[in-house]
N, C-alpha and C positions, 0 to 999 in steps of 0.2 A: 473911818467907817466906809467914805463912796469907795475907797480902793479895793475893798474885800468884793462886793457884786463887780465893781469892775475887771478884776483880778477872772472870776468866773466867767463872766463873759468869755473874757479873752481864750481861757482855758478851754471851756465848751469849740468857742471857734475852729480851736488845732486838733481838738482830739473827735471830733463827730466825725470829717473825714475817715481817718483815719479806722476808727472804729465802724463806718460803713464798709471800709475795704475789706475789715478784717470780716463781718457778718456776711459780705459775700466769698470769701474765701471760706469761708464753714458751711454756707450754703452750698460752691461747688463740689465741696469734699464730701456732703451729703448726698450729691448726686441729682439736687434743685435745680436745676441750669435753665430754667427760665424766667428767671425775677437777675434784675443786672442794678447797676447803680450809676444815676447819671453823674458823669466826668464832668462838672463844668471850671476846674479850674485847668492850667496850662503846665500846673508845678511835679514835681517827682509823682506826687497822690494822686495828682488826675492823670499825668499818663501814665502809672500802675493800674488805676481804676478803670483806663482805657484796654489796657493789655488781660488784663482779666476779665474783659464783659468781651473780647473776641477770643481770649484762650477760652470761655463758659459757652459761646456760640458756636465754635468750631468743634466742641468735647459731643454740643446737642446734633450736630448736624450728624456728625461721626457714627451717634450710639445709634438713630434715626437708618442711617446707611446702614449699619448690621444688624437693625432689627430687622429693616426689609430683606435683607438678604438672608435672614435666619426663617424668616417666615417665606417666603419663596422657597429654599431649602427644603422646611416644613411642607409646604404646599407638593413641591416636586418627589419630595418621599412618599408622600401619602398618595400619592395616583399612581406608585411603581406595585405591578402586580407580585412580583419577586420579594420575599424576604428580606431587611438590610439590619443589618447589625453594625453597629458602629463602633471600637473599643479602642480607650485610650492606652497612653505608652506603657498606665501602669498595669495593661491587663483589664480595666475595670470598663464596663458598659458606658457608653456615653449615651446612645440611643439606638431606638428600634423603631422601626416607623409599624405602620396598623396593620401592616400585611404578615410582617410577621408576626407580630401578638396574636392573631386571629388561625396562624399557619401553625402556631406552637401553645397556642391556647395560657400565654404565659400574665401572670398577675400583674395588676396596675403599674406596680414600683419598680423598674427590675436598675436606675439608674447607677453606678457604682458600685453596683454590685459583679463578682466574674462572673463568666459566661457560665462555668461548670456548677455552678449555684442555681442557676436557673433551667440551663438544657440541659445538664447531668450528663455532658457528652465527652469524654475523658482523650478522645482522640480530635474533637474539635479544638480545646481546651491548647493542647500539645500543637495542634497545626498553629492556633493565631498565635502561639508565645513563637514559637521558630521564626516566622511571618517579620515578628516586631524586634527578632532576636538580626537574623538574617536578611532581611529583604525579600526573599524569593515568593514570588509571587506563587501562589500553587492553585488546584483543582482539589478537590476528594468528595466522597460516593457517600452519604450516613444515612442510616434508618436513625431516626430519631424518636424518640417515647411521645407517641401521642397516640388518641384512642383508637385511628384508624389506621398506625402503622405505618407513617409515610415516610419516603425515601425522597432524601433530597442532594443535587448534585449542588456544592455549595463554593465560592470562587473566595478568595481570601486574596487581596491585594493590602501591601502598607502602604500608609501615607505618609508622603515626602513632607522633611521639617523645611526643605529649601523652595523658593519660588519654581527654579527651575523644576526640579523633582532628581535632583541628584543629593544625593545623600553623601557629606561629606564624614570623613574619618571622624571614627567616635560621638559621631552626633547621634546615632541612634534613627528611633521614626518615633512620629508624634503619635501613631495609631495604625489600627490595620479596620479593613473596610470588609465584612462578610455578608455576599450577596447568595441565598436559599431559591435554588431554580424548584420548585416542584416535582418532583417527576416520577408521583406515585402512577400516574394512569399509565407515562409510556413503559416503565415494566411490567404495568398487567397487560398491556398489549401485547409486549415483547414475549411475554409467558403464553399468550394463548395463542400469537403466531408461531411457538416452538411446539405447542399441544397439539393445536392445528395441523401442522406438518408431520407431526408421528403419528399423530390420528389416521391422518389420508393415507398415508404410507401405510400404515397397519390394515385400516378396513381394505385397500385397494391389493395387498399385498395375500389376503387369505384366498379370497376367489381365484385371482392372478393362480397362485401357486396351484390351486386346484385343478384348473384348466390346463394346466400346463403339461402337470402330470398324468392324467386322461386322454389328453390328447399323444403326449409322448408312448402310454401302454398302449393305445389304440395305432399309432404308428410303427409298433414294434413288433404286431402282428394278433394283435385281439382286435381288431377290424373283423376276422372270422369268426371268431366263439359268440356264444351265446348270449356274452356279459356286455357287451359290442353296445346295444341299445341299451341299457343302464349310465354305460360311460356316456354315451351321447348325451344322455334326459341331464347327467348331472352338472355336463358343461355347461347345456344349456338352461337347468337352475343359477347358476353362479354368474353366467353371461348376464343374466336377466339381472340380478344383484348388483351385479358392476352397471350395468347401464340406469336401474334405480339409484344408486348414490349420484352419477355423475349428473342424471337428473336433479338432484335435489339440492347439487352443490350448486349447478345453472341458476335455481330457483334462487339460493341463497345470494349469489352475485347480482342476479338482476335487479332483487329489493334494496340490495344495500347503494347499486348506483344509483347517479343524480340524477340520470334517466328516466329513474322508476316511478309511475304517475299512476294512480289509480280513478279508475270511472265512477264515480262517487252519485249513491244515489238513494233514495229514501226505499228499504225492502223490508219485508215484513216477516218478522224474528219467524212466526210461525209457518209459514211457505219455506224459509232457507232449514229450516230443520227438518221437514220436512222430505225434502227436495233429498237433501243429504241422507237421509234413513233408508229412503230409497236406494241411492246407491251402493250401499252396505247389506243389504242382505242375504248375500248368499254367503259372508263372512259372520254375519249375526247368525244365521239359521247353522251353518256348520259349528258351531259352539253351543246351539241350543241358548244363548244368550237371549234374554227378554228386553225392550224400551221401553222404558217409561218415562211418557213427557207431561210433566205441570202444565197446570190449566194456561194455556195461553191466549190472549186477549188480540183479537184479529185489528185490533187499533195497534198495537204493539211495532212500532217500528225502529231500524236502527237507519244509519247513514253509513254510506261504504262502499265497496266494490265485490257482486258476488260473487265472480269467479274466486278471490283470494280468499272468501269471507267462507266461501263453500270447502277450499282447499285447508283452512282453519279447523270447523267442525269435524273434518273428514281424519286429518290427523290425529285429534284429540280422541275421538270415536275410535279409531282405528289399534291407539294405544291400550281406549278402554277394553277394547275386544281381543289385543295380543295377553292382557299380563290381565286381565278377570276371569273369575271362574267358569269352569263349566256347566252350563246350565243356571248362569246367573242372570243377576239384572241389572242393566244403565241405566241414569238417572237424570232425566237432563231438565232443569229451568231455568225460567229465565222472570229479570226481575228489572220493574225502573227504576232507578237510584236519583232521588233531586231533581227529578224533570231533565236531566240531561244526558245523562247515561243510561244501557241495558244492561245488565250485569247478566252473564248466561255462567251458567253451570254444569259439568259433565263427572258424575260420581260413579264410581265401579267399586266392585265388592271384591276386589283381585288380592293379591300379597301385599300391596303397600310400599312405601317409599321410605327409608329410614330417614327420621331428622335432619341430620348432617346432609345429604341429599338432595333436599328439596329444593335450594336455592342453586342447583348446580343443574338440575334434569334441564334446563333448556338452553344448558352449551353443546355447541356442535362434538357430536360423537360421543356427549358423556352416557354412559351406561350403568344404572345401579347393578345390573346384575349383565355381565359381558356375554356368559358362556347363553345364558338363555337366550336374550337378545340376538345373538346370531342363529340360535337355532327357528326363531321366529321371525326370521327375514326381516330386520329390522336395518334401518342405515344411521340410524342414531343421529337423525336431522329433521326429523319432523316436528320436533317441538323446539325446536330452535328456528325453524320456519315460522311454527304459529307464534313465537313471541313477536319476531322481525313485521309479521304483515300486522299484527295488533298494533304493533308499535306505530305503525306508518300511519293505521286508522287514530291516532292520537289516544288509544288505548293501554290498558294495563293487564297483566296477566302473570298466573299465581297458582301453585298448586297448595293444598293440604292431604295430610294425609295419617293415618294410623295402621301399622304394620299388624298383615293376619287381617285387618278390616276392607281395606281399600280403600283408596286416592279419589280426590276431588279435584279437578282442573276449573279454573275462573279465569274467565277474559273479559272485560267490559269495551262498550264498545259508542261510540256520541249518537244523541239522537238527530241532531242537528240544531 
């Protein structure tokens, strides 16, 4: 009977080792690697039990090294302002850092999924397989589906399976790497320096020819007849035309360089309207046009510069007096918004501004109606002026409008 507990003993002694090696062997295959077992013998079991508590230390140090280096990765994507899209050999998303989710408005999951599942962009789709097919690293141009229509130049490089970045025979590539430049703004630029240019050429291009040819019949020998002083008056309408635009374009460069400082100073709404009505009346009375100004309050002030603030009004007025009726009325007030703003208002009873319109009247040279505009001496820069000096006064401005009723212009402006 002692031999059977002694028997156990014995038993327990050879297999507890053993059975600890094996418990940490399931713990590092579970991916535990912080609990180890102490080696205190010298035999096979302890230096196994030795070689597994430094193969379980070297696996933690390792996974520890690409975490950090995954979360630095992490770290380093997410402060790139560019779009990245990341996609493995087999085509399938690996990741997107937050500039693009935000630049493509795309949902939480997109990981393993392809790219054409998510951007729906059949020519994107086509470049990264070639990418991961070929190597060839390439450029291309996409409008891609999102609510404001942005266009993006987008770089497509593969990633090399070899240290070096040589890719040898039939090894293929591990992935291809798509970096999304934005570049909706520089073609709205690119389009309004090409508008720009036809514009100036066009408006600069009618008078020019007019001149040219008045002067040419008057050099061919109507310098004598009677028509002589007519062709003179209409040179010198057009002269005057030409030298208004070129004024206006001046005006427009001087606001937009870094130069441009305004004299900033506390004025009183009802003086600067004022001041400006004055100016206008011999183009009010020639219209038989009436003003009417809302009650305004001689505490009422704004902050600003009045030369600019004056050339503001004057524009705005001066629209309402081109395209409002004959014999009608302007409407002008002015209001405090939250203690920090004035909000001023100029309404005319004129044709109106279609819809589509409204948000375009204060580009340089746009004209809802061309043929009339020029017949009323217009340079089609004056509200593109008033937006530029609002703008500099840290201000906003806005029209509305109902066609057959007449337009309302609004610019606010700080009180300080």
């Amino acid at each position: 009977m002692i031999l059977l507990p002694l028997g156990y003993l014995i038993l327990r002694y050879l297999t507890e080792p053993i059975q600890a090696v094996t418990d940490l062997a399931n713990r590092v295959a579970a991916g535990r690697l912080d609990q180890g077992v102490p080696a205190e013998s010298d035999d096979e079991l302890g230096r196994l039990s030795k070689a597994i508590n430094e193969m379980s230390l070297q696996l933690q140090n390792k996974i520890e090294e690409i975490s950090r280096e995954k979360e630095y990765l992490q770290t380093l994507l997410g402060g790139i302002m560019e779009g990245v899209l990341v996609v493995d050999a087999r085509g399938r998303i690996l990741m997107v850092n937050n500039a693009l989710r935000q630049l493509l408005s795309l949902p939480p999951h997109v990981e393993d999924r392809t790219p054409l599942e998510i951007i729906r962009n059949a020519e994107l789709e086509r470049t990264l397989r070639q990418v991961l097919q070929d190597g060839e690293n390439t450029t291309l141009e996409l409008t891609l589906p999102s609510p404001e229509g942005k266009t993006f130049e987008v770089n497509v490089v593969g990633i090399s399976p070899s240290p070096e970045g040589v890719v040898k025979e039939d090894e293929g590539r591990r992935g291809v790497i798509a970096v999304f430049h934005d570049i909706t703004r520089l073609k709205e630029l690119e389009k309004i320096r090409r508008d720009f240019v036809a514009n100036v050429s066009h408006e600069l291009r009618t008078p020019l020819t007019t001149i040219k040819g008045y002067a040419e019949t008057l050099l061919e020998g109507a310098l004598k007849e009677e028509v002589a002083s007519q062709f003179v008056q209409v040179i010198k309408r057009h002269s005057d035309r030409l030298e208004k635009i070129v004024e206006d374009l001046l005006t427009l460069s001087k606001i937009e360089s870094k130069e441009f400082q305004l004299r900033m100073e506390s004025l009183s709404v009802s003086d600067l309207i004022g001041d400006v009505l004055g100016f206008i009346k011999e183009p009010l009375n020639k219209k038989k046009i009436s003003v009417s100004v809302g009650e305004l309050s001689p505490t009422l002030l704004v902050y600003g510069d009045r030369q600019y603030l004056e050339q503001v009004l004057m524009n705005i007025l001066d629209n309402a007096i081109k395209y409002g009726r004959e014999s009608g009325t302007i409407k002008i007030s002015a209001n405090e918004r939250d203690q920090r703003e004035v909000e001023i208002s100029v309404k005319d009873d004129g044709i109106g501004i279609p819809k589509e319109d409204l948000l375009r009247v204060f580009e340089r040279f746009y004209r809802v109606d061309k043929g009339r505009s020029h017949e009323l001496g217009g340079t089609g820069l004056g509200l593109s002026i008033v937006k530029h000096i609002v703008q500099a006064h840290g201000g906003k401005v806005w029209a509305e409008s109902q066609l057959g009723e007449g337009s309302t212009f609004y610019f606010t402006l700080p009180i300080k």
